[in-house]
N, C-alpha and C positions, 0 to 999 in steps of 0.2 A: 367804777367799772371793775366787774371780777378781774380782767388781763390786768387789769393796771397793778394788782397787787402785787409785793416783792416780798414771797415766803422764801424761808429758809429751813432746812433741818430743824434748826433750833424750835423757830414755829408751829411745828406738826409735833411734837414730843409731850406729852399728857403729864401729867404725875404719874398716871397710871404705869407708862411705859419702865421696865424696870432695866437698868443699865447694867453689862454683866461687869461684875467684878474687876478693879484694877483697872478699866479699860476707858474710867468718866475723860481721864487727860489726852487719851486719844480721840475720844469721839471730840471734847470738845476743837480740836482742829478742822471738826468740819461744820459744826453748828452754824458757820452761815453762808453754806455753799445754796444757793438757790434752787428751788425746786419749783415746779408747775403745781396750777390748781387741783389738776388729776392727782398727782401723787402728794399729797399737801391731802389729799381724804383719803387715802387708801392708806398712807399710815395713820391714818386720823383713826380710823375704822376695823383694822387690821392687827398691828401692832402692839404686841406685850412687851417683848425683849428687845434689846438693842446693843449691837458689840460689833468689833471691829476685827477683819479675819487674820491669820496668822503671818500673812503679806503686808499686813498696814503695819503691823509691829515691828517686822525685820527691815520695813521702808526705812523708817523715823530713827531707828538704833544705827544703821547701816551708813545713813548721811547725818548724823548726829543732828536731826532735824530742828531747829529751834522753837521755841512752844508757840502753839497757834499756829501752827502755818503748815498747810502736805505742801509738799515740796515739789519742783518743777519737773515736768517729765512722766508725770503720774496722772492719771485721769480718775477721779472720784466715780465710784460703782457701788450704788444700792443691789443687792440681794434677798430677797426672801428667802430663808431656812425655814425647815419644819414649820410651817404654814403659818408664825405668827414671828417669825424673829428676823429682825433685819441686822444682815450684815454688810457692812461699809467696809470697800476695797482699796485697794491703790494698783491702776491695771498699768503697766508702763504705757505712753502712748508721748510722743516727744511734740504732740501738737499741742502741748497744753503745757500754762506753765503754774506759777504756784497758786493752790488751793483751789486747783483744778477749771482755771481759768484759762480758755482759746487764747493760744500766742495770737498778736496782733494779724497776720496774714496766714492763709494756707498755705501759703509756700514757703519750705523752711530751708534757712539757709545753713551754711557747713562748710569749716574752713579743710581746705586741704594742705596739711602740712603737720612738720613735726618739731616746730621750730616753735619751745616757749615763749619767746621775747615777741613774737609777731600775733600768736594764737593770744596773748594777756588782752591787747585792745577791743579782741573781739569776740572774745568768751562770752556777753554779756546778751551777743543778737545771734547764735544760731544755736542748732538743735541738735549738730553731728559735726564730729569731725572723721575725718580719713587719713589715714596715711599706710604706707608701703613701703616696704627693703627702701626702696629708690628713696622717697621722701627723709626715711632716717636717716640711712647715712651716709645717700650721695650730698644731699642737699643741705642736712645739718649739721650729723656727729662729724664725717670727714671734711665738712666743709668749714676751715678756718673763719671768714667771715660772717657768719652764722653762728656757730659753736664759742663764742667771746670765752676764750683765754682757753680754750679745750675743756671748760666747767662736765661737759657730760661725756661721758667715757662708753657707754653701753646703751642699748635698748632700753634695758631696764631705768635705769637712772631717765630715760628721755619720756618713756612710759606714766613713770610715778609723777614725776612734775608736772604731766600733762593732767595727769587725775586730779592733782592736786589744785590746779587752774582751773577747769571745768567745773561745774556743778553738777548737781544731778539730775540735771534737764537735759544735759547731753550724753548721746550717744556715742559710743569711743569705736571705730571699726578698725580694727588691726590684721592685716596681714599677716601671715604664715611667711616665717623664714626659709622654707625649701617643702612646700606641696606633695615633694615626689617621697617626701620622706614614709614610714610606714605607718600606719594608721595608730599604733597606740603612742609613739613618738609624737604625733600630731596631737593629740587628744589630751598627752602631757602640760605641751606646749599651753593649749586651751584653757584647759585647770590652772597652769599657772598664770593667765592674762586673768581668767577669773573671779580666780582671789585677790591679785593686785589691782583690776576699777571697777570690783562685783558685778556679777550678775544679771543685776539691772541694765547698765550705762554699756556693757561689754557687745560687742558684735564682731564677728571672726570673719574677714574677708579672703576669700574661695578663690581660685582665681579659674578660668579656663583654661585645661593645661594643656591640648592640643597636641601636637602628634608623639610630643617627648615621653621619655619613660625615665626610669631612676638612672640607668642608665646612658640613654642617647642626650639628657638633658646637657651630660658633661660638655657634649660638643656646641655649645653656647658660652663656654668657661674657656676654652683654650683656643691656639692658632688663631684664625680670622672669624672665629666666635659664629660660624654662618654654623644653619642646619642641614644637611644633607638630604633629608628629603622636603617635598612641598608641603606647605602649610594641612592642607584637605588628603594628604596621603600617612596612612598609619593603621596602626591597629584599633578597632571598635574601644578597645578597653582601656584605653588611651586617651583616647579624646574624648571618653566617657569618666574619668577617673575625679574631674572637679565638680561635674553631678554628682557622682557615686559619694564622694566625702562632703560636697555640702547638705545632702540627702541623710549623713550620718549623723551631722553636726545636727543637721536637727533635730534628730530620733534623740540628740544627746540633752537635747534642752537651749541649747545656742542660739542663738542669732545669724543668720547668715548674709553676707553681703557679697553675692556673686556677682565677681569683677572680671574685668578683660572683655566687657561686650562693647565691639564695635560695629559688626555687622545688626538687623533685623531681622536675619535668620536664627541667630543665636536665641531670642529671648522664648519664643516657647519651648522649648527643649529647658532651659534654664529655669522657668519655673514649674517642669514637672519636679526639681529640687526642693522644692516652696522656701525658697529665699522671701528674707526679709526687707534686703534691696537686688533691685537689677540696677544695671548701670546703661549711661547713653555716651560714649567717649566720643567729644565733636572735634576737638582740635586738630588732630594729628591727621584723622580720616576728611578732616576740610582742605587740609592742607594739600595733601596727596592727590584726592580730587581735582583740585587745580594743577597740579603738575600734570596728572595724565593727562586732561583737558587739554591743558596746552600743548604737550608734544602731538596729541592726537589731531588738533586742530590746526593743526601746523601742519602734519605731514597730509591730513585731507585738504588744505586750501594749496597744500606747491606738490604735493605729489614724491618730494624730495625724501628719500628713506634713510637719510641721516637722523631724521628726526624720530623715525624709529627704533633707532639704535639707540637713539639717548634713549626713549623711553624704555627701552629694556633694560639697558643698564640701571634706570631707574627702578624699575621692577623689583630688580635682582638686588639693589639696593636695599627695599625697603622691604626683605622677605615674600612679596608675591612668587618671585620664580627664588627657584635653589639656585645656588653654583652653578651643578649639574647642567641647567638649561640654561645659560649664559649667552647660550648660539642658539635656543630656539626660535624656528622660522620666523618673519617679519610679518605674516599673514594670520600667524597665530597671534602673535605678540599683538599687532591691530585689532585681534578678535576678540583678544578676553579684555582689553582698556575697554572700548567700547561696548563690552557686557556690562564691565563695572559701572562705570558712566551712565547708562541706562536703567541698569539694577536702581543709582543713587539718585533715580532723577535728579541728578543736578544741571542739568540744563530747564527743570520746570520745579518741582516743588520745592525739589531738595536742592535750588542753588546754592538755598543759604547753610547749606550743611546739615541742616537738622530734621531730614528723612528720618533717621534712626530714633530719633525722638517721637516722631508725630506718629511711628508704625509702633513703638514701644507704649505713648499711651493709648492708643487705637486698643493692643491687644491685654493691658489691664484692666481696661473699663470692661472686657468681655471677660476678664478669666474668673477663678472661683478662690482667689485669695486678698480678701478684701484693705487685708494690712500690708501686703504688698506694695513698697513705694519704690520710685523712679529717680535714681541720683544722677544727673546729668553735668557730667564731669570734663575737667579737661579742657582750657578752655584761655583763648588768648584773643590777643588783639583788639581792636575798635567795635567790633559789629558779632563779636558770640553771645557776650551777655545783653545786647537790646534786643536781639533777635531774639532768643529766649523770654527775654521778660513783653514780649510783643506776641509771641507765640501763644502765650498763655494768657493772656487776652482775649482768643479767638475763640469765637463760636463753641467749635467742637470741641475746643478744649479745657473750656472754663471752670468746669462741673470737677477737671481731675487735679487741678492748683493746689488740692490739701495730699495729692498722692506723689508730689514730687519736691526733691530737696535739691538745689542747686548747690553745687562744691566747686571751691576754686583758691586758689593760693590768696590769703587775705588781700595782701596788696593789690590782686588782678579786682576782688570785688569793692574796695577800699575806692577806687578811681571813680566808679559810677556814685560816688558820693556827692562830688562837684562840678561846675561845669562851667563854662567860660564866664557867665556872666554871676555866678558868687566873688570870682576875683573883682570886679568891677564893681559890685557893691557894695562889697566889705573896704575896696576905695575910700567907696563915698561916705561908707558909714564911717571908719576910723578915723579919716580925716575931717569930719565935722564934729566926732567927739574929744580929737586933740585941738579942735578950736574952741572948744565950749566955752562958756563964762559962766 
C-alpha cells in the first residue's frame, strides 16, 4: 500500500539533485526526517538544488549540536527558493523535540522556579521554564535552604546554570527586574538575557503594570507597602505601559510572555500585544474566591454585618479596596463581592476556579495569532492540577491541548507522579524480590 510507505528526505534526493556547498553535514541531519507520498514527488519532480538556510546553521553552531541530530525545540521546515531549490529550516517551536519529532503530548509542561538543584530532575520532561524577582530571590538566592552554602550570589550566576541545565528544547522566560524602568534600560536588560540563553530558548516576561508609574510604584517599597489609589483607578498610560513595552519587545524581535493575568477581561486587550504566552493565574484567585464566598454566605444566610466587616477588611487586605476605603459602606462592600462571585461563576462553572481558563482558551481558539500559547500557572493543593488535566479532556477543549503549557514548582507537579496504591505495590513487589531464591 502507497500510505504504508516510510519515505524520508534521504528517499526523494536523485543524483541529480545538487547539494550546495559546505552544507552535505548539515542536510545530512535531516536525511531521515519523514516525509508524505505528495512531497516524496514534488521533489522527485521539482528539485535541482538542496541547502539549508542561514538559521539551520546558527542552530547547530549555537547548541554545539552533536552530528546527526537538529536539536529539540526546532521543527524541520521544507522551503522552495527560486522555483527549483529547496531549503531546510529549523523554525523554534517547543512542541517538537529532537529531529523534529512531536514531544509525546500536546500539553507541555514547565517548571516554575529558579532553584538548580530541583529544575536538574526535570529538565528532561518539559518545554519551558519561568521564573520572577519573587522566584530568584525570595525563594532561592535569599533563601538559605535552597541556595546550599550561598553557592549563587546574583541573577546572573542563577541564570547561567539554569542555561546550562536546560537544553535547547526549552524555553527560558525571564522577568524584568523593575518594568517601570525606561525603555532603553529595559531593552539593555534584554540584550543582555540574549546573549547569555540566545535568542532561540530566551522569552522576556511583561508583566501588567497597572495603575503605578516610576514613581507611585515606590509606595509598594516602603511604610505598610499598600497603594493609595484602587487597583481600576489611574491614568490610561499607565495601565497601558505593559502593552506598550511587550508590543515593543516584539517590534524588537523578542519573545513575549505577558504575566500578571488573572482576571478574563485582561486577555484581549493583552494580545492586541501579540505575546507569545498569556497566562491563567488559578491559585491565589481560587483561594480569595473562597474567602469572599464565605464571608458573603455567611452574612446572606444570618444577616449578621460582622461578617461584612471581615470581608472588607479582607478586601483591603488583598488590594481590592485601598486604605482610603477601609470604612466603605457595608452595601457597597456586599455589592462588588457578589459582582465578583458572579463575574467568576464560581458557584457554577467556575467552582473549580478555572473560569479564567476555559474564557482564555474560548478566546484563542477565536483570535488571529496562531502561536499564541496559554501558561496556566500558579497552582497548589489536591484538586488544581486534576482539574486542569480533566479540563482538557473535555469536548470543547480538546482540539487547544497543543496550545497550552502547564507551570508549577516541580515538586507541586512531582506528587501527581504517585498515588496510594504504587506504595502498596512496590510492597508487594520489593518484598517478593527480597524473598526470591
Amino acid at each position: 500500500m502507497v500510505n504504508d510507505l516510510k519515505l524520508t528526505l534521504e528517499s526523494a534526493l536523485t543524483p541529480q539533485i545538487k547539494i550546495d556547498d559546505g552544507k552535505k553535514s548539515y542536510l545530512q541531519r535531516v536525511y531521515q526526517h519523514p516525509i508524505d507520498v505528495k512531497t516524496f514527488a514534488f521533489l522527485r519532480d521539482n528539485v535541482e538544488r538542496i541547502g539549508v538556510t542561514d538559521r539551520f546553521v546558527d542552530v547547530i553552531k549555537t547548541f554545539d549540536v552533536k552530528p546527526g541530530i537538529t536539536p529539540a525545540g526546532f521543527r524541520i521546515e521544507f522551503n522552495i527558493e527560486e522555483q527549483t531549490k529547496l531549503m531546510v529550516d529549523l523554525v523554534r517551536d517547543i512542541s517538537y523535540g529532537e529531529n523534529g519529532e512531536k514531544r509525546p503530548t500536546n500539553v507541555i509542561f514547565s517548571a516554575d522556579s529558579a532553584n538548580p538543584y530541583e529544575i536538574e530532575p526535570i529538565k528532561n520532561l518539559i518545554g519551558n521554564l519561568t521564573c520572577n524577582p519573587g522566584i530568584i530571590y525570595d525563594l532561592f538566592i535569599n533563601n538559605p535552604k535552597a541556595n546550599i552554602d550561598g553557592k549563587f550570589k546574583t541573577r546572573d550566576e542563577v541564570m547561567h546554570e539554569i542555561g546550562r541545565i536546560l537544553g535547547p528544547g526549552c524555553d527560558i522566560s525571564v522577568e524584568l527586574n523593575n518594568p517601570y524602568d525606561d525603555i532603553d534600560k529595559l531593552l539593555e536588560e534584554c540584550k543582555h538575557f540574549k546573549e547569555m540563553l540566545s535568542e532561540y530558548r530566551l522569552v522576556i516576561k511583561v508583566p501588567h503594570t497597572g495603575p503605578m508609574d516610576k514613581e507611585t510604584i515606590n509606595q509598594l517599597l516602603v511604610g505598610d507597602k499598600s497603594f493609595h489609589q484602587r487597583y481600576n483607578q489611574g491614568k490610561t498610560e499607565d495601565f497601558l505601559r505593559g502593552h506598550n513595552l511587550a508590543l515593543r519587545l516584539h517590534q524588537e524581535g523578542y519573545r513575549v510572555n505577558f504575566t500578571l493575568m488573572f482576571e478574563p477581561y485582561q486577555t484581549a486587550l493583552a494580545l492586541q500585544a501579540k505575546p507569545y504566552f498569556i497566562n491563567s493565574f488559578v491559585r491565589h484567585r481560587l483561594i480569595q474566591s473562597n474567602f469572599v464566598l464565605g464571608y458573603l454566605s455567611a452574612y446572606e444566610a444570618s444577616k449578621n454585618t460582622a461578617f461584612l466587616v471581615q470581608l472588607r477588611e479582607y478586601l483591603v487586605k488583598n488590594d481590592h479596596l485601598p486604605q482610603a476605603m477601609k470604612e466603605l459602606d457595608l452595601l457597597s462592600v456586599k455589592d462588588y463581592a457578589r459582582n465578583l462571585i458572579d463575574y467568576r461563576g464560581f458557584e457554577d462553572e467556575g467552582k473549580d476556579g478555572l473560569d479564567s481558563v476555559r474564557h482564555n482558551l474560548r478566546v484563542l481558539k477565536q483570535c488571529n495569532l496562531p502561536d499564541t500559547r496559554l501558561i496556566i500557572c500558579s497552582m497548589e493543593g489536591p484538586n488544581n492540577y486534576p482539574d486542569i488535566d480533566r479540563l482538557l479532556t473535555e469536548e470543547e477543549f480538546r482540539d487547544m491541548a497543543g496550545r497550552v503549557v502547564i507551570t508549577a514548582e516541580p515538586n507541586y507537579l512531582a506528587q501527581f507522579t504517585s498515588t496510594n496504591q504504587v506504595v502498596s505495590y512496590q510492597r508487594r513487589f520489593m518484598n517478593a524480590a527480597n524473598g526470591q531464591k
